[in-house]
LUMMARGU-964960 format. One record per residue (C-alpha): residue number from 1; residue in one letter; x, y, z. Coordinates in steps of 0.2 Angstrom, whole numbers, always signed. Example, Ala and Ser with C-alpha at 12.3 -4.5 7.8 and 13.67 -1.06 7.14 Angstrom:
<rs>
<r><num>1</num><residuo>A</residuo><c1>+62</c1><c2>-22</c2><c3>+39</c3></r>
<r><num>2</num><residuo>S</residuo><c1>+68</c1><c2>-5</c2><c3>+36</c3></r>
</rs>
This chain:
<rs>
<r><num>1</num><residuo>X</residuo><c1>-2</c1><c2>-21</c2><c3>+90</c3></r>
<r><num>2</num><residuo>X</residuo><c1>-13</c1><c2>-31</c2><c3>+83</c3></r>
<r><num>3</num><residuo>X</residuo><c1>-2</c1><c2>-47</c2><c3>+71</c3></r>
<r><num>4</num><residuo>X</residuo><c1>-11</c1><c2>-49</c2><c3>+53</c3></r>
<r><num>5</num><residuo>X</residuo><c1>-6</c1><c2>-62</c2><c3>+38</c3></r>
<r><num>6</num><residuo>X</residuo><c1>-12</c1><c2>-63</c2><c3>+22</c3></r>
<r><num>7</num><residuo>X</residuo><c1>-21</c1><c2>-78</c2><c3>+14</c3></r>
<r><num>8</num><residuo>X</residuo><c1>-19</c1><c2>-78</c2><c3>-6</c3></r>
<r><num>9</num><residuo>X</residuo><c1>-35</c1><c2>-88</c2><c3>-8</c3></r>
<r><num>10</num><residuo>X</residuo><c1>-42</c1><c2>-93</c2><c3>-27</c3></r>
<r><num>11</num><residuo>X</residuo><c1>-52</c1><c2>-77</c2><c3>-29</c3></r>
<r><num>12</num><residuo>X</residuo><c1>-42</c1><c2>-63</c2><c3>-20</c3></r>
<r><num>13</num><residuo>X</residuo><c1>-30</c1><c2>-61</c2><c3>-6</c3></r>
<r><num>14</num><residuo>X</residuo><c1>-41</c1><c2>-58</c2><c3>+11</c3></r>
<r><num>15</num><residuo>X</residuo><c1>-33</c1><c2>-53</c2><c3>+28</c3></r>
<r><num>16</num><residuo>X</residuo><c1>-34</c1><c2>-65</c2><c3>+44</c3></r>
<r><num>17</num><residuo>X</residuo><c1>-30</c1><c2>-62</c2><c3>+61</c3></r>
<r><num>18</num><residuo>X</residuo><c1>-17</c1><c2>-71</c2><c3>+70</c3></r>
<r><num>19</num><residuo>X</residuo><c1>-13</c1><c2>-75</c2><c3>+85</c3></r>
<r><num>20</num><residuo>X</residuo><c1>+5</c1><c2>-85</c2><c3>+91</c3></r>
<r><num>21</num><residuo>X</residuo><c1>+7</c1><c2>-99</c2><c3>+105</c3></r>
<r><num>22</num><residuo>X</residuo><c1>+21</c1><c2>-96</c2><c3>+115</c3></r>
<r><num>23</num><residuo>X</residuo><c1>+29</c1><c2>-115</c2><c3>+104</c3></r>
<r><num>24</num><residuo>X</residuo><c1>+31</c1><c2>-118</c2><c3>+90</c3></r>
<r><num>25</num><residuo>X</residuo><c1>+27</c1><c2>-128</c2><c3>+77</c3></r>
<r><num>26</num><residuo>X</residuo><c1>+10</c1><c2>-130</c2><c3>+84</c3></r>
<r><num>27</num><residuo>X</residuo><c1>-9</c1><c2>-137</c2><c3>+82</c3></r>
<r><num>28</num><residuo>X</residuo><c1>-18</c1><c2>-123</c2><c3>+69</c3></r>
<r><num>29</num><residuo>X</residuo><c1>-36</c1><c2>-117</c2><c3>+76</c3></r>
<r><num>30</num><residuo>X</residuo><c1>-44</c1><c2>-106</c2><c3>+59</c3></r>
<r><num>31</num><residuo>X</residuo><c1>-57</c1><c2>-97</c2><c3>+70</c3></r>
<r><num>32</num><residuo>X</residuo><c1>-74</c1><c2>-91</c2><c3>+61</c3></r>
<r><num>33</num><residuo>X</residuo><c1>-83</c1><c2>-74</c2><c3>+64</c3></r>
<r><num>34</num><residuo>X</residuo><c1>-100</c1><c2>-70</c2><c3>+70</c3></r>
<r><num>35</num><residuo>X</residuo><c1>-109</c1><c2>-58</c2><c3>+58</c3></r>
<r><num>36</num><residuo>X</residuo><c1>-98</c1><c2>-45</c2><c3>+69</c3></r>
<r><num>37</num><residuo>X</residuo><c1>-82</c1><c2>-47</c2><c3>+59</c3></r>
<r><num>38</num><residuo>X</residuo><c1>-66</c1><c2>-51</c2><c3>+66</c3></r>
<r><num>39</num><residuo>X</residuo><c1>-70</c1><c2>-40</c2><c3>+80</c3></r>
<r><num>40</num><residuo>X</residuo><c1>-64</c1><c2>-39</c2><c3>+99</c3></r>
<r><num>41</num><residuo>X</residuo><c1>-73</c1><c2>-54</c2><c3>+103</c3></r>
<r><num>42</num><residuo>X</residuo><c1>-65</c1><c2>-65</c2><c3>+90</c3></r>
<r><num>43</num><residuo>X</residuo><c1>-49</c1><c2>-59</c2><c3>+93</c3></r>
<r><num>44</num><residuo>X</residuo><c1>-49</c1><c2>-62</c2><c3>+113</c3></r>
<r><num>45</num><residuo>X</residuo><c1>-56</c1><c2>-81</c2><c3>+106</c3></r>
<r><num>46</num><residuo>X</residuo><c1>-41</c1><c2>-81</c2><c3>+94</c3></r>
<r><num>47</num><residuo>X</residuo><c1>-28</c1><c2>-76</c2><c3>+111</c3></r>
<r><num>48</num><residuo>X</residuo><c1>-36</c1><c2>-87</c2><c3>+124</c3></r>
<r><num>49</num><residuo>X</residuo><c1>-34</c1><c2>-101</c2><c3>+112</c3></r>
<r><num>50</num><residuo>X</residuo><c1>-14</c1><c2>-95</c2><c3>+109</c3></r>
<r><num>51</num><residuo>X</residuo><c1>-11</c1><c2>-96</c2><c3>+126</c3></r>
<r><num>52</num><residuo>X</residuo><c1>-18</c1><c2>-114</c2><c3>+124</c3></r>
<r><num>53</num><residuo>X</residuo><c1>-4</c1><c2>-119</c2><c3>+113</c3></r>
<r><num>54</num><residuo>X</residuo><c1>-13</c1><c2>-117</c2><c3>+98</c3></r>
<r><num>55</num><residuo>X</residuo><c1>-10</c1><c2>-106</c2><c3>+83</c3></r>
<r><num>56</num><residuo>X</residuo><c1>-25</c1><c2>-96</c2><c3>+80</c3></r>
<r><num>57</num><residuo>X</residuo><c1>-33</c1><c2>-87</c2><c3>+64</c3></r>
<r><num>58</num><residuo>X</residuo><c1>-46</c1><c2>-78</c2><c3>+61</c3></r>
<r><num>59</num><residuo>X</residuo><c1>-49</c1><c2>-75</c2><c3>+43</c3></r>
<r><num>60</num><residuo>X</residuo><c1>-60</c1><c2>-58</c2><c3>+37</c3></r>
<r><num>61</num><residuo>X</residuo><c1>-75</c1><c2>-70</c2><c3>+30</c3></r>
<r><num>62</num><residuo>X</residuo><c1>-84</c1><c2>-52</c2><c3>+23</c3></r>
<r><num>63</num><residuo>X</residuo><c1>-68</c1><c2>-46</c2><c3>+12</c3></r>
<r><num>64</num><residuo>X</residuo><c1>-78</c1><c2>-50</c2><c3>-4</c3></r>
<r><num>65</num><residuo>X</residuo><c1>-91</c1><c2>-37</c2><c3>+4</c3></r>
<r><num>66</num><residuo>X</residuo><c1>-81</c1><c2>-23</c2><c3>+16</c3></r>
<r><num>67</num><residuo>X</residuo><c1>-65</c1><c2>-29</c2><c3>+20</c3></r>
<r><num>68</num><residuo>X</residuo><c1>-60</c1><c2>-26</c2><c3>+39</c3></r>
<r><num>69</num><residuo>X</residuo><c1>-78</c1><c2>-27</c2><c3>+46</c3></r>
<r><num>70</num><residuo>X</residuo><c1>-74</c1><c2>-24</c2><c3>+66</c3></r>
<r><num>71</num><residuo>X</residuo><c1>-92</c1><c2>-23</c2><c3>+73</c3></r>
<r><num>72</num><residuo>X</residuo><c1>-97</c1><c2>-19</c2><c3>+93</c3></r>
<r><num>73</num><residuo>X</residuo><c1>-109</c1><c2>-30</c2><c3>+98</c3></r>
<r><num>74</num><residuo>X</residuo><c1>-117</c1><c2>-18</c2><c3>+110</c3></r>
<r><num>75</num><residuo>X</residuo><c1>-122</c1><c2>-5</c2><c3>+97</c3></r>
<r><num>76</num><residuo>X</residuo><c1>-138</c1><c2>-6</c2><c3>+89</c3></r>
<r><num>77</num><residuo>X</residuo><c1>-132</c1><c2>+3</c2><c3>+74</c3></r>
<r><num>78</num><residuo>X</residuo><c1>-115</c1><c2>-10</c2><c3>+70</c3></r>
<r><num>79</num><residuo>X</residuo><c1>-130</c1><c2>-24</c2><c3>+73</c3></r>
<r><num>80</num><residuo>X</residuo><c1>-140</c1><c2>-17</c2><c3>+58</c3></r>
<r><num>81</num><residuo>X</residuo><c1>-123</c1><c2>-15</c2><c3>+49</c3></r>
<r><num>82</num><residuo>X</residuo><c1>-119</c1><c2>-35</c2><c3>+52</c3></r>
<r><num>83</num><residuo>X</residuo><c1>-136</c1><c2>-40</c2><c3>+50</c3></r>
<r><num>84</num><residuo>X</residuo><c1>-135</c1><c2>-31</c2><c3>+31</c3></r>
<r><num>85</num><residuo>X</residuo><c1>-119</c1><c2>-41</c2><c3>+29</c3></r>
<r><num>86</num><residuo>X</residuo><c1>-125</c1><c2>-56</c2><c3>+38</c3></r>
<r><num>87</num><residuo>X</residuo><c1>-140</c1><c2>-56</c2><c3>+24</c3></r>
<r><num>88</num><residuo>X</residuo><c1>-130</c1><c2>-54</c2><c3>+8</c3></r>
<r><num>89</num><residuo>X</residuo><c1>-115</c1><c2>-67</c2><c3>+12</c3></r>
<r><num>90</num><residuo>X</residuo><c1>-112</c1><c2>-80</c2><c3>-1</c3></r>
<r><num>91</num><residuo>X</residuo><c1>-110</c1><c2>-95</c2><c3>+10</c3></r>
<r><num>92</num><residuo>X</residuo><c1>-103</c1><c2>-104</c2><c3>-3</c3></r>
<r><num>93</num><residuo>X</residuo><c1>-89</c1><c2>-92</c2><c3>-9</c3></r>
<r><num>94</num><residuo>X</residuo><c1>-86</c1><c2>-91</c2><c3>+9</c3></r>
<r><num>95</num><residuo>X</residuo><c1>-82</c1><c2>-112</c2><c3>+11</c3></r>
<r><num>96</num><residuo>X</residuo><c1>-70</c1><c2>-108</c2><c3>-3</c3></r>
<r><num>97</num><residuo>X</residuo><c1>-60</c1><c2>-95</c2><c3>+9</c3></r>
<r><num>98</num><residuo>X</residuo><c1>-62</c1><c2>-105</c2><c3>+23</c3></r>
<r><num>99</num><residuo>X</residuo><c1>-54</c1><c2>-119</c2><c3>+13</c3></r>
<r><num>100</num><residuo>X</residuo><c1>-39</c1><c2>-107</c2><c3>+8</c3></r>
<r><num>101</num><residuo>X</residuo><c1>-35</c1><c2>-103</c2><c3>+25</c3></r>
<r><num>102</num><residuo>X</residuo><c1>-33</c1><c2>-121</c2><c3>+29</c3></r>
<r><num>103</num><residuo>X</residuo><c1>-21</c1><c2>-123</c2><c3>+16</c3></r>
<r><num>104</num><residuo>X</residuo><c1>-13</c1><c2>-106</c2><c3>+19</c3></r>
<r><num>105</num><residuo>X</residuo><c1>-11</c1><c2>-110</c2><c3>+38</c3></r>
<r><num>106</num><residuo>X</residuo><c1>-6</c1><c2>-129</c2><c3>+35</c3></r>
<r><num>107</num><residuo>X</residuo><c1>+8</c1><c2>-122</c2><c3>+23</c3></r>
<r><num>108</num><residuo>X</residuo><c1>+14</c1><c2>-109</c2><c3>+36</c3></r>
<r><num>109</num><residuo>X</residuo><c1>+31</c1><c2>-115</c2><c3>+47</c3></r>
<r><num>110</num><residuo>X</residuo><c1>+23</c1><c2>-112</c2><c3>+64</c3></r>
<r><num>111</num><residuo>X</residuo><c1>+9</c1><c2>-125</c2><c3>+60</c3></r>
<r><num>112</num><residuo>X</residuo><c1>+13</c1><c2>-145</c2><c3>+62</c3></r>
<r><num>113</num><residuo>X</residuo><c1>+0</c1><c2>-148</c2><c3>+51</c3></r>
<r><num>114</num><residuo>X</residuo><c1>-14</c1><c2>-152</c2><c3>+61</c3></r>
<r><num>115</num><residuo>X</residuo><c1>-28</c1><c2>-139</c2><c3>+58</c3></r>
<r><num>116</num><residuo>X</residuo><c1>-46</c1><c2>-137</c2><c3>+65</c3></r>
<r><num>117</num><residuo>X</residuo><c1>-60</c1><c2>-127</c2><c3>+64</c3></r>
<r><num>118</num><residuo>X</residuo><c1>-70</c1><c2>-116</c2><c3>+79</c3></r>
<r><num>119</num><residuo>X</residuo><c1>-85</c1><c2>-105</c2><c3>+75</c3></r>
<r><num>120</num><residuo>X</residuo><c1>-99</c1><c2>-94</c2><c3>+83</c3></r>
<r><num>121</num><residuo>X</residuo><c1>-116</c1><c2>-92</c2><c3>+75</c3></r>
<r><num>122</num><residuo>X</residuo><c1>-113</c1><c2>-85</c2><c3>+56</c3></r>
<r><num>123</num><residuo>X</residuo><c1>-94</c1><c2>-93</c2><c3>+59</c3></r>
<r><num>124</num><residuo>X</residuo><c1>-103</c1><c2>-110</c2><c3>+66</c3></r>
<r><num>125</num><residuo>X</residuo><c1>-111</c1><c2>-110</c2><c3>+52</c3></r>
<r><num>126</num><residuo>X</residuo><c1>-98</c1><c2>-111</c2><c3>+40</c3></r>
<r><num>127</num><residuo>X</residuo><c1>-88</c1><c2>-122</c2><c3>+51</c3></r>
<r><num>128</num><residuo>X</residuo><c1>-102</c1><c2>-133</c2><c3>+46</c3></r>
<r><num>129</num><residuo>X</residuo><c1>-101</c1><c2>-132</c2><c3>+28</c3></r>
<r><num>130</num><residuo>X</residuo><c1>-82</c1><c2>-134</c2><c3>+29</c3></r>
<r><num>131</num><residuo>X</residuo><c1>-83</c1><c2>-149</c2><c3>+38</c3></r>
<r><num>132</num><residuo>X</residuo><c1>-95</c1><c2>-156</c2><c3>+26</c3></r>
<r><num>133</num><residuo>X</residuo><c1>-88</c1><c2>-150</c2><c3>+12</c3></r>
<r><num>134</num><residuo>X</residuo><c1>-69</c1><c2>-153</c2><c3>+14</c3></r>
<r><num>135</num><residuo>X</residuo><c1>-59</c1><c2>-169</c2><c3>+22</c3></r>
<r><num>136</num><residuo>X</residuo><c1>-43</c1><c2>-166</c2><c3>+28</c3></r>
<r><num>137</num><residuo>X</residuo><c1>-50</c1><c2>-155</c2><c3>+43</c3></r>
<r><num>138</num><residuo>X</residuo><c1>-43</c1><c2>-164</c2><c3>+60</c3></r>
<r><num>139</num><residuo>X</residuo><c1>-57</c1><c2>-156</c2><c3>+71</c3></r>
<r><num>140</num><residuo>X</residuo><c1>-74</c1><c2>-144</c2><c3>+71</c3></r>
<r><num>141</num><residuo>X</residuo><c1>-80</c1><c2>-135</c2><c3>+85</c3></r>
<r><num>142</num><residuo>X</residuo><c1>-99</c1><c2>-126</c2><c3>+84</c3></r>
<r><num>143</num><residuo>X</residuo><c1>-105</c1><c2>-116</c2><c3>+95</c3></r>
<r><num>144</num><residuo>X</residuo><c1>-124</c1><c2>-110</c2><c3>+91</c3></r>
<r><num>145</num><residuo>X</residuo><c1>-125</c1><c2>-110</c2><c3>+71</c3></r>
<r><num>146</num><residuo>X</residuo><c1>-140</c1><c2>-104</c2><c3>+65</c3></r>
<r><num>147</num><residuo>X</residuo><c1>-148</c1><c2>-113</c2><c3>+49</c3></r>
<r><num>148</num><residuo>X</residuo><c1>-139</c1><c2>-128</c2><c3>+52</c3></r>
<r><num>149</num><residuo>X</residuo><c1>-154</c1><c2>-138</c2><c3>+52</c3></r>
<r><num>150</num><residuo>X</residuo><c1>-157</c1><c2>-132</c2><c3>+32</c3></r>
<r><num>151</num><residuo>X</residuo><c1>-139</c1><c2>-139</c2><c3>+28</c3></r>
<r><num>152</num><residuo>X</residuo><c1>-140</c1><c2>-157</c2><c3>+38</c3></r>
<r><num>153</num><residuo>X</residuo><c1>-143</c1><c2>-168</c2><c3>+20</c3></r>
<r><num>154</num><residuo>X</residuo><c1>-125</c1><c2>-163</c2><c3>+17</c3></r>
<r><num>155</num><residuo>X</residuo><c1>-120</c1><c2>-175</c2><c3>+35</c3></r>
<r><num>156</num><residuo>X</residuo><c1>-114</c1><c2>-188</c2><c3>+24</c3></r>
<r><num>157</num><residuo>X</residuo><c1>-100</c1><c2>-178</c2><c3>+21</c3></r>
<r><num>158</num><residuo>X</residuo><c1>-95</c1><c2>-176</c2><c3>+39</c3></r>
<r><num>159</num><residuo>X</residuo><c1>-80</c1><c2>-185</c2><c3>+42</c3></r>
<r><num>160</num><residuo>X</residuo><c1>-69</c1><c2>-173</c2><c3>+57</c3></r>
<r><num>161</num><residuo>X</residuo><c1>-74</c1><c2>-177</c2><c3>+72</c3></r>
<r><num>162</num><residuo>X</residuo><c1>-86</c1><c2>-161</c2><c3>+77</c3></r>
<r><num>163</num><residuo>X</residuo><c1>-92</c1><c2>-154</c2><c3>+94</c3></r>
<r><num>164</num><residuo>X</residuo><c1>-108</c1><c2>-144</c2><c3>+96</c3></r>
<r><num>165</num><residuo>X</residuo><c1>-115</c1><c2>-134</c2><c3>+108</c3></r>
<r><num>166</num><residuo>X</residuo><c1>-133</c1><c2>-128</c2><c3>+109</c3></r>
<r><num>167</num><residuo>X</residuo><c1>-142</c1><c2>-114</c2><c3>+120</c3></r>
<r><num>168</num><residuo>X</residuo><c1>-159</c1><c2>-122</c2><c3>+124</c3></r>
<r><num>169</num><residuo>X</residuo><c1>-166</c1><c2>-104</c2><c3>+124</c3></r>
<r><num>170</num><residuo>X</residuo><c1>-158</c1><c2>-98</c2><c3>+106</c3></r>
<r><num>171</num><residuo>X</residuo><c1>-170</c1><c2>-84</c2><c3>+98</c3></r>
<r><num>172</num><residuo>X</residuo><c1>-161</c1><c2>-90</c2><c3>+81</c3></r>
<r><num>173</num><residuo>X</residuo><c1>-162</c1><c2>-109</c2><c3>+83</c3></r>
<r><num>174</num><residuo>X</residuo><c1>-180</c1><c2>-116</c2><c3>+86</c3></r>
<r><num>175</num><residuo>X</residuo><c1>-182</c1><c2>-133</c2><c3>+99</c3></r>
<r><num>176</num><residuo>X</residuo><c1>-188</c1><c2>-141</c2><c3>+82</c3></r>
<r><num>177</num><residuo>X</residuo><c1>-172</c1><c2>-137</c2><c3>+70</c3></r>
<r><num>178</num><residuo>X</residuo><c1>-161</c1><c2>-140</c2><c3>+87</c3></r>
<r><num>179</num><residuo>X</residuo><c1>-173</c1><c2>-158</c2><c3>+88</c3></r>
<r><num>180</num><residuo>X</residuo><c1>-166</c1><c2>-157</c2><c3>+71</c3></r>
<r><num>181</num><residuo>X</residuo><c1>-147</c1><c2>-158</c2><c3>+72</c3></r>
<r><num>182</num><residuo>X</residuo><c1>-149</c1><c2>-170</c2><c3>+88</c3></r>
<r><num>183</num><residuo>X</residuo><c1>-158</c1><c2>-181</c2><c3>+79</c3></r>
<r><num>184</num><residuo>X</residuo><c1>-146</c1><c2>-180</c2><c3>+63</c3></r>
<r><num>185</num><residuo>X</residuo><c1>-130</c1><c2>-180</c2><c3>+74</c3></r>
<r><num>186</num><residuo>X</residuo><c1>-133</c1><c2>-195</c2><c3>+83</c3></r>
<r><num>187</num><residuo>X</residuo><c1>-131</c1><c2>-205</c2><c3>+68</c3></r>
<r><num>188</num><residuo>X</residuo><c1>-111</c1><c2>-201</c2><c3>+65</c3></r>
<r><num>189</num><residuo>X</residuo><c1>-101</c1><c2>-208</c2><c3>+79</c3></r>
<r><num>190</num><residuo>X</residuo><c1>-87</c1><c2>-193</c2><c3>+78</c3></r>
<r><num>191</num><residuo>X</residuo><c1>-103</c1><c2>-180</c2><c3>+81</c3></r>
<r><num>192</num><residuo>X</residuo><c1>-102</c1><c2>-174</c2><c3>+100</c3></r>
<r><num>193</num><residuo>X</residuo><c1>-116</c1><c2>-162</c2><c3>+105</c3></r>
<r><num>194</num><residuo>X</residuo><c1>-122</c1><c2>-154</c2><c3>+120</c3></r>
<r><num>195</num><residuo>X</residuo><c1>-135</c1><c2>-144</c2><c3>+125</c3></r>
<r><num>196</num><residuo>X</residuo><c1>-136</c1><c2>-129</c2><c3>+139</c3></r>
<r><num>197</num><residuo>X</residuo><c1>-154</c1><c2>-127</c2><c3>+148</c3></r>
<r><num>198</num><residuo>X</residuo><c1>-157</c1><c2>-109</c2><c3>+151</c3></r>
<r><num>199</num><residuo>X</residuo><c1>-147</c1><c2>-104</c2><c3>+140</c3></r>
<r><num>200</num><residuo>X</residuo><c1>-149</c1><c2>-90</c2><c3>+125</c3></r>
<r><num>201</num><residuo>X</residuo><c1>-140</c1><c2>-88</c2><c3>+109</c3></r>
<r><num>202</num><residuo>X</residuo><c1>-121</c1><c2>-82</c2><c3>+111</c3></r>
<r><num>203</num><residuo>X</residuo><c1>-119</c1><c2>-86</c2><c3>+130</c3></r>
<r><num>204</num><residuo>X</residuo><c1>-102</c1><c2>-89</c2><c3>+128</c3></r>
<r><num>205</num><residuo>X</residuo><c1>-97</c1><c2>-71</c2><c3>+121</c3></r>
<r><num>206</num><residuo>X</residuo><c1>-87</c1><c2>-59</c2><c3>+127</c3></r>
<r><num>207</num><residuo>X</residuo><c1>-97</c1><c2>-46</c2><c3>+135</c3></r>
<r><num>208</num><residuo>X</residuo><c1>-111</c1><c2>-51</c2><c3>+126</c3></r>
<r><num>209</num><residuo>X</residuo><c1>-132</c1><c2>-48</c2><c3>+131</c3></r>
<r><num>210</num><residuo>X</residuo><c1>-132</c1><c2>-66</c2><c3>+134</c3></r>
<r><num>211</num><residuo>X</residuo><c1>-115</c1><c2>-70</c2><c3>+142</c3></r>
<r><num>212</num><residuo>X</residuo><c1>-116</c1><c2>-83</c2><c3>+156</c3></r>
<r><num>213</num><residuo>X</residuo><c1>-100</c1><c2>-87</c2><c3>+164</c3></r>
<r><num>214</num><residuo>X</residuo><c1>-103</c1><c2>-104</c2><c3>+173</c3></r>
<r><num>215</num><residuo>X</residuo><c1>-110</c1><c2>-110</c2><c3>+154</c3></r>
<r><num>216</num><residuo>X</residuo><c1>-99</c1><c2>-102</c2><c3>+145</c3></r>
<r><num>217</num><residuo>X</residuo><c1>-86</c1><c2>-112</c2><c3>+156</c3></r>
<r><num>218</num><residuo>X</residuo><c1>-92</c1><c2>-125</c2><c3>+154</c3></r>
<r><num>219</num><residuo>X</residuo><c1>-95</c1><c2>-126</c2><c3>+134</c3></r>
<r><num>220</num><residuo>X</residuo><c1>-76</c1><c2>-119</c2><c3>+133</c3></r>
<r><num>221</num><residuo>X</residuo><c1>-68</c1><c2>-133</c2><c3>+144</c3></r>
<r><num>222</num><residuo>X</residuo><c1>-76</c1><c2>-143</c2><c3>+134</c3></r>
<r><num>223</num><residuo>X</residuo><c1>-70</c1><c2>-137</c2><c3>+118</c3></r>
<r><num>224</num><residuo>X</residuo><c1>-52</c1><c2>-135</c2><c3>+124</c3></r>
<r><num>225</num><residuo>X</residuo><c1>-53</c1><c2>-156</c2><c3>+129</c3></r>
<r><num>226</num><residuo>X</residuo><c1>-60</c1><c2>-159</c2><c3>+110</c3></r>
<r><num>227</num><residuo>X</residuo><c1>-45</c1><c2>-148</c2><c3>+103</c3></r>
<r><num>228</num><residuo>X</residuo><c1>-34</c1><c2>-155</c2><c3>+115</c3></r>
<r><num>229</num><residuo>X</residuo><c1>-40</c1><c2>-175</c2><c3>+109</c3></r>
<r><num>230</num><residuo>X</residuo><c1>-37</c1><c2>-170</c2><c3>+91</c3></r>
<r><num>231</num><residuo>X</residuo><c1>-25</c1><c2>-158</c2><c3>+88</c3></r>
<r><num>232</num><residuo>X</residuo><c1>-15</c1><c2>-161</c2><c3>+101</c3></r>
</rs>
């Protein structure tokens, strides 16, 4: 049975999926959505990082659209349905429900205040814009956001530390807007990212087209080190 809370955010109350470490309090982990929803994938993130000690949520980032989105990845026609949602998404209304999930998970019992953020693609994305938008967050973890590169004369904001990781092959991330966030991140000394040769978008996903285990590995130790450092 899947566990649900619900985040009373400034425009509406949305739903968020959650997942419990075995101890408690515990380091929060707000994990953000592909344009899948808070699908399978997402939720198996959401697990792995419970059984790391963290308390993991995944907030519905489309409620303002189709609340409960739970797209699978393999079919053409849920892509086509995520693309359409993908290409209407108010970014901005969305770093607004990002940003009442921190607060809603920061004021839960089961948190000890700590709180980062994780995100794949569309969710990478907005982990971006939180982070630049928002102080407060302890860490950000990006995993292949596209349009980042149009966001990066926001940086100054930046002030969580923030790991990347880029898939030199990404179909969605040209080598000059991936030039782009290397040359821009080098500037802020709490800006970690790495780069994956061979390597096409969404390599870490579960089951995905892409899915490379070794990388994938290797991109999620990482991340689990970075949470680990910062959160605790």
């Amino acid at each position: 049975m899947m566990d649900h809370i619900d985040v009373r955010g400034q425009d509406g109350t949305f739903s968020a999926y959650i997942a419990r470490p075995k101890t408690s309090p515990a380091s929060a982990v707000v994990v953000l959505q592909e344009l899948f929803g808070v699908n399978a994938d997402i939720r198996k993130h959401c697990d792995e990082l419970a059984e790391q000690g963290h308390l993991a949520i995944a907030p519905d980032l489309y409620w303002r659209q189709e609340p409960g989105v739970d797209l699978n990845v393999i079919s053409e026609a849920d892509w086509d349905h995520g693309l359409r949602l993908y290409s209407a998404y108010d970014r901005d209304a969305g770093v607004k429900d990002i940003n009442d999930t921190i607060d809603a998970v920061r004021n839960l019992s089961e948190c000890n205040g700590k709180v980062g953020l994780l995100g794949y693609c569309m969710g990478a994305l907005m982990v971006f814009l939180a982070a630049v938008r928002k102080d407060g967050i302890d860490a950000a973890v990006w995993y292949h956001g596209a349009d980042t590169e149009k966001y990066l004369r926001e940086l100054d904001g930046l002030h969580a530390p923030i790991l990347m990781h880029l898939a030199e092959e990404d179909e969605f991330i040209s080598k000059n807007a991936q030039a782009a966030i290397w040359v821009a991140l080098a500037t802020k000394p709490n800006a970690m990212v790495y780069s994956y040769p061979g390597q096409c978008h969404a390599f870490s996903r579960h089951n995905g087209k892409h899915y490379n285990a070794a990388a994938a590995h290797l991109a999620n130790g990482r991340t689990s080190e970075f949470l680990h450092k910062h959160l605790g």
